[in-house]
C-alpha positions as CSV (number, residue, x, y, z in Angstrom):
1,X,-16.5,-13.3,22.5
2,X,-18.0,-16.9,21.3
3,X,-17.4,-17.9,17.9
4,X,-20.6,-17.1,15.8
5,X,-21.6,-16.5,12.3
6,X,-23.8,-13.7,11.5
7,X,-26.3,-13.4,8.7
8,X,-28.4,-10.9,7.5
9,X,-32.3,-11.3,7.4
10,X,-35.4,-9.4,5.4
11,X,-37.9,-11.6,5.1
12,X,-37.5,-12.6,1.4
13,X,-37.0,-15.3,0.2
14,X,-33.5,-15.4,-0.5
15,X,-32.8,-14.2,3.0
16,X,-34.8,-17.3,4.1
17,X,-32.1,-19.4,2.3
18,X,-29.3,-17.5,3.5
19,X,-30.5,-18.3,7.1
20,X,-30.9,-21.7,6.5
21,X,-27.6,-22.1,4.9
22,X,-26.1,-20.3,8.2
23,X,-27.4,-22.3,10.4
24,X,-25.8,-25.6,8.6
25,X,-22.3,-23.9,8.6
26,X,-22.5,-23.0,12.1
27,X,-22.9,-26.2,12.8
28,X,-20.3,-27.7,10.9
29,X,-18.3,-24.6,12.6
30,X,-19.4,-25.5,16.3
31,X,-20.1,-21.9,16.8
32,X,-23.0,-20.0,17.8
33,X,-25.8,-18.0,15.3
34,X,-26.4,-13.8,14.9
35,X,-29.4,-13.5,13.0
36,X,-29.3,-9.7,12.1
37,X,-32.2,-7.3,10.9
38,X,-31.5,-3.9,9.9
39,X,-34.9,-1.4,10.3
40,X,-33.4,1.3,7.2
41,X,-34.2,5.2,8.8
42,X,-36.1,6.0,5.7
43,X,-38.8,3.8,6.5
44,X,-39.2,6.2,9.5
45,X,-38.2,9.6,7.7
46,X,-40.5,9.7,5.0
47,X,-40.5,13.7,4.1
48,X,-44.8,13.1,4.0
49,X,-47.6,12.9,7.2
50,X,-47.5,9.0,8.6
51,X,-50.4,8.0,10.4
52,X,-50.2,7.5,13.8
53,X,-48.3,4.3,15.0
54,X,-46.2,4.3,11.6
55,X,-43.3,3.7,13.6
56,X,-44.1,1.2,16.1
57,X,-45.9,-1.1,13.2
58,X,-42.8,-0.8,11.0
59,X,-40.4,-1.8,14.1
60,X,-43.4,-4.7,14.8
61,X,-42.9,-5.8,11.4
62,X,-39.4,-5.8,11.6
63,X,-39.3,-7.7,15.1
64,X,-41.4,-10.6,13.1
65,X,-39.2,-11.0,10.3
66,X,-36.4,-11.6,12.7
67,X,-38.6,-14.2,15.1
68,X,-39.4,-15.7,12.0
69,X,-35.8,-16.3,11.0
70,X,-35.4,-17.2,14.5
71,X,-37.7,-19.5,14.2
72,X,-36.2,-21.3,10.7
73,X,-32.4,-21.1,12.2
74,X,-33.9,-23.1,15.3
75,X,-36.0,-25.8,13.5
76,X,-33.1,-26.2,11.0
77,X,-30.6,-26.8,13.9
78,X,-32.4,-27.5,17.3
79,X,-29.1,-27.9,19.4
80,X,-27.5,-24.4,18.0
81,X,-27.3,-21.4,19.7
82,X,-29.5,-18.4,18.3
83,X,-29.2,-15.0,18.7
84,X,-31.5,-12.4,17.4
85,X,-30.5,-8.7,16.8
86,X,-32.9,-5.8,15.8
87,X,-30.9,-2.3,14.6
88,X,-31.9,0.6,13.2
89,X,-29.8,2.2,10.5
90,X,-28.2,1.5,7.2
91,X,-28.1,-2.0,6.0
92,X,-24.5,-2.8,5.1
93,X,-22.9,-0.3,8.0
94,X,-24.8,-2.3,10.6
95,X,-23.9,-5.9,9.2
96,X,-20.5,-5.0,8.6
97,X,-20.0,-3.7,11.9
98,X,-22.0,-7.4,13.7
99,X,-19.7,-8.9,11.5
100,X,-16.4,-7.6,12.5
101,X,-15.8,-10.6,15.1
102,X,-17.4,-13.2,13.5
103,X,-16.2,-16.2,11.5
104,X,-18.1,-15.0,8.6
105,X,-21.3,-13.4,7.3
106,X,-24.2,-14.8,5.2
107,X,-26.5,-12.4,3.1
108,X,-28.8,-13.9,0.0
109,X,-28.3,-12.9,-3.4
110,X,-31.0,-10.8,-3.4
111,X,-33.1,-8.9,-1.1
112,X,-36.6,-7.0,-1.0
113,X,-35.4,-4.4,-3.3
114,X,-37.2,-3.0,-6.2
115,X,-35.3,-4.2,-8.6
116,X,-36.4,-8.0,-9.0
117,X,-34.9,-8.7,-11.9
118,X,-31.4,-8.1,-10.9
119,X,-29.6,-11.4,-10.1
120,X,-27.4,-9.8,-7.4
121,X,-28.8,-7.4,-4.6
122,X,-27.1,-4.3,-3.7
123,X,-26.2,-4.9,-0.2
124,X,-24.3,-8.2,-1.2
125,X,-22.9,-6.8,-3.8
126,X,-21.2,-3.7,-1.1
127,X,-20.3,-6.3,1.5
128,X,-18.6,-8.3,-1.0
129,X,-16.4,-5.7,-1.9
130,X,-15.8,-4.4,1.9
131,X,-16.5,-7.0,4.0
132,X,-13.2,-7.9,7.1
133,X,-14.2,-11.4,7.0
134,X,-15.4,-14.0,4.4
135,X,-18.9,-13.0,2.7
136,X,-21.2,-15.7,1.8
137,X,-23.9,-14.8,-1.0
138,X,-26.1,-17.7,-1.0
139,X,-28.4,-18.7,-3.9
140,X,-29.4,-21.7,-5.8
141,X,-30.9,-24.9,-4.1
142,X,-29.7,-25.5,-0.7
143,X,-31.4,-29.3,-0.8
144,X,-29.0,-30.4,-3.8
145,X,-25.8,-32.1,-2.1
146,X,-22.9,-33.1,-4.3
147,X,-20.4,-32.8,-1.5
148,X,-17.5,-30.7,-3.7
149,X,-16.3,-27.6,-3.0
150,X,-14.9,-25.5,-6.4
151,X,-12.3,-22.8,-5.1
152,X,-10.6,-20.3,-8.0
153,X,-7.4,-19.4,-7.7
154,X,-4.8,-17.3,-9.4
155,X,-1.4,-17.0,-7.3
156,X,-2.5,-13.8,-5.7
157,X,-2.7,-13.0,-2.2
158,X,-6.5,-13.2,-2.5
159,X,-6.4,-16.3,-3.8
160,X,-4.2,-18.1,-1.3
161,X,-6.7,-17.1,1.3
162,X,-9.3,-18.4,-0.6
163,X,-7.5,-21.7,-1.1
164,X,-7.4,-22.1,2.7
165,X,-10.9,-21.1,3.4
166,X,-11.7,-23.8,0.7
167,X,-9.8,-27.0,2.7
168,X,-10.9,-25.8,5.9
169,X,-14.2,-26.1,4.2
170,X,-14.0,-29.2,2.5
171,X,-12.3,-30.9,5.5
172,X,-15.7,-29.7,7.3
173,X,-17.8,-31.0,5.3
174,X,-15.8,-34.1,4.2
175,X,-16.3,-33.2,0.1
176,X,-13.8,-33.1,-2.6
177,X,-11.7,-29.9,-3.6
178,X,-11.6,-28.6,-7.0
179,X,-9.5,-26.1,-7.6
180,X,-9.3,-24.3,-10.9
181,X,-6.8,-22.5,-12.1
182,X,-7.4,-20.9,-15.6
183,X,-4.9,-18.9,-18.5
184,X,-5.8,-17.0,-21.3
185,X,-3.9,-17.1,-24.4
186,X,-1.6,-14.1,-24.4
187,X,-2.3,-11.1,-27.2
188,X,-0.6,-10.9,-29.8
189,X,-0.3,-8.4,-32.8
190,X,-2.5,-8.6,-36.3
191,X,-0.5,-11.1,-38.1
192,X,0.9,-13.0,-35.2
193,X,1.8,-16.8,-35.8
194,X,1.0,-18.8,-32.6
195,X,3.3,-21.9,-32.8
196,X,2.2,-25.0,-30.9
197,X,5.1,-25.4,-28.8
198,X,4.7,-21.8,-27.6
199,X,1.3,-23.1,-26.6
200,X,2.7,-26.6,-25.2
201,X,5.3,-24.3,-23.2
202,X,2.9,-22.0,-21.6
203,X,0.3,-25.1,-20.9
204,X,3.3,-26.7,-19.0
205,X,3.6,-23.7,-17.3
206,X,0.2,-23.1,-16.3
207,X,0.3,-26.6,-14.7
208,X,3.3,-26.4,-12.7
209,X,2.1,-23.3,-11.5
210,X,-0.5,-25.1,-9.7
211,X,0.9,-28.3,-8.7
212,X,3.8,-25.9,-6.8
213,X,0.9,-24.3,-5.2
214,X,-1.4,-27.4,-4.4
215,X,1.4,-29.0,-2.8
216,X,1.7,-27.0,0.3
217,X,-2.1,-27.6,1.1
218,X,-2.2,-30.5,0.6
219,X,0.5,-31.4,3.0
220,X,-1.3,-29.2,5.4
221,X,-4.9,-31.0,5.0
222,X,-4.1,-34.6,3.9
223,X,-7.5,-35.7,4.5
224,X,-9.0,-34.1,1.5
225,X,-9.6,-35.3,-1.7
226,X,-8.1,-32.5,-3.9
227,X,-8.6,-32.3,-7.7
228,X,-6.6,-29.8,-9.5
229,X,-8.0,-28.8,-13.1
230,X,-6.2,-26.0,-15.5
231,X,-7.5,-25.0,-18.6
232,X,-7.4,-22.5,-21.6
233,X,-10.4,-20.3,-20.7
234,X,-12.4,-17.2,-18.9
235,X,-12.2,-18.1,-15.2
236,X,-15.5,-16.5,-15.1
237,X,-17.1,-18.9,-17.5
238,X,-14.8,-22.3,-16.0
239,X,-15.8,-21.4,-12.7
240,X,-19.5,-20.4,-12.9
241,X,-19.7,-24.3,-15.0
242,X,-18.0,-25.9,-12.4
243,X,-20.9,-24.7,-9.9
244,X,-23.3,-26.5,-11.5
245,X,-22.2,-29.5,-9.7
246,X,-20.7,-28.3,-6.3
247,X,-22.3,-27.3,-2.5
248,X,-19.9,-24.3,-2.7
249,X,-17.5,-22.1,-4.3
250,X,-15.1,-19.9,-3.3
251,X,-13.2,-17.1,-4.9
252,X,-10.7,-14.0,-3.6
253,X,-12.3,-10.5,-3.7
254,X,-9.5,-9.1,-6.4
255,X,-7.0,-11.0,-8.4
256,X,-4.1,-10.1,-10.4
257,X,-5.3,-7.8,-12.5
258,X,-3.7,-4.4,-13.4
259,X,-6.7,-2.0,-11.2
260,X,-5.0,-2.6,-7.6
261,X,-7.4,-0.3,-5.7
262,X,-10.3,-1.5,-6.8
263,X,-12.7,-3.6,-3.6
264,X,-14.2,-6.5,-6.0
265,X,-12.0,-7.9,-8.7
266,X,-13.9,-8.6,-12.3
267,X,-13.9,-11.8,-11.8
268,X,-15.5,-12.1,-8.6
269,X,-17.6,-9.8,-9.4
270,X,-18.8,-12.1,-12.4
271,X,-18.9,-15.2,-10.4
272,X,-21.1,-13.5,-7.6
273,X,-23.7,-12.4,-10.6
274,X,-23.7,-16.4,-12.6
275,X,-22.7,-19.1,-10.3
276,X,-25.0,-21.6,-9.2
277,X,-24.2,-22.2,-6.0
278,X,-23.7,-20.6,-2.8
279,X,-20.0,-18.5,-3.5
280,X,-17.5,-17.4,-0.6
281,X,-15.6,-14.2,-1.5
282,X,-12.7,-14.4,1.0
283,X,-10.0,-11.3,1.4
284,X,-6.7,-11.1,2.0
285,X,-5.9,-10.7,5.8
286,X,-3.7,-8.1,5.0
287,X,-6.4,-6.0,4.1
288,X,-8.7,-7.2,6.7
């Protein structure tokens, strides 16, 4: 099968930037494009009397939102290959399943769903958490170029496939790598002294920690230009900052924390909702 991204259009908006920003990376990829809309059943199965031709203007209105996307994929890249596909069932079941070969899929933050004033859509939201291959969630402005890539990491499985997805993306691009790794001050009990070596001593830690794991990537992508911060804080709130000034950011779909099962870590979960950029949630392959 060729090598093809696949991204998920509805007309809105933030679908629009989501195909644009899929086009760019298939580019940069050399791979071809899937454009995918989803006609959901219920437009057809309202439980009330449709006037005749209900169905064939709703799968005419669907058919235009995908030339239209079309249309945007092939101005934005005139030399990439575009393919359009038109289903009919649920949403995130039919994008997963176009996406199972790909290299990733691309869905905006938010769709045409009732609920505008919710910064992230559901269907994102579900292939985030599920999703066999890297899920992009774009918003923000797609013009602004500052040609960095942020990646979060925490020593986790998750995370180390985020780190590579993050130098194969910045050796793409040619940008800088900033990888942030935060710590938390550890809890201690009501009238608990915190002596300031114990703090120097975890800080020096924290830091070896991530020059060990930098190391090995670097070796392995010596052309990129790779910054490595560590700092005292929420990585929710270091990361979402560092956004503000990068094309992209990438994160693992569950970290270290103590609720194993769960599809979407906290932390992603919170970066997908309050970054600024486009954000990458990339999972483990072992649990591809």
């Amino acid at each position: 099968m060729t090598a093809h991204v696949v991204v998920g259009a509805d007309g809105s908006p933030s679908s629009q930037a989501a195909v644009a920003w899929a086009a760019d990376d298939a580019v940069r990829r050399g791979c071809a494009l899937w454009i995918v809309r989803v006609c959901e059943p219920w437009t057809y199965d309202i439980p009330l009397q449709t006037p005749p031709g209900f169905r064939d203007s709703m799968t005419d209105h669907c058919r235009e939102v995908l030339d239209a996307a079309i249309r945007l994929a092939r101005e934005r890249a005139p030399r990439l290959e575009v393919e359009g596909v038109l289903e009919t069932g649920r949403t995130v079941e039919i994008l997963r399943r176009e996406a199972e070969e790909a290299e990733e899929i691309v869905v905006g933050n938010r769709g045409l769903g009732g609920f505008t004033g919710l910064l992230l859509g559901s269907v994102s939201l579900a292939l985030s958490g599920s999703g066999t291959v890297p899920v992009v969630v774009v918003r923000g402005s797609q013009e602004r170029m500052y040609d960095e890539v942020v990646v979060g990491f925490d020593g986790s499985a998750h995370s180390a496939a985020a780190l590579e997805y993050a130098f194969e993306e910045a050796t793409r691009r040619g940008a800088r790598l900033q990888a942030i790794h935060t710590w938390q001050m550890p809890v201690l009990g009501q009238g608990a002294t915190v002596y300031p070596s114990l703090v120097e001593e975890i800080v020096e830690a924290e830091r070896r920690v991530t020059a060990d794991t930098l190391t090995a990537w670097r070796q392995k992508y010596p052309g990129v230009e790779a910054e490595e911060t560590v700092v005292c804080g929420h990585p929710v709130a270091v990361v979402c900052e560092a956004s503000l000034t990068a094309d992209l950011v990438v994160v693992g779909s569950r970290g270290l924390g103590r609720l194993g099962s769960v599809l979407l870590g906290s932390v992603s979960h919170g970066i997908l909702h309050h970054a600024h950029c486009p954000v990458v949630v990339v999972r483990d392959r072992g649990e591809a």
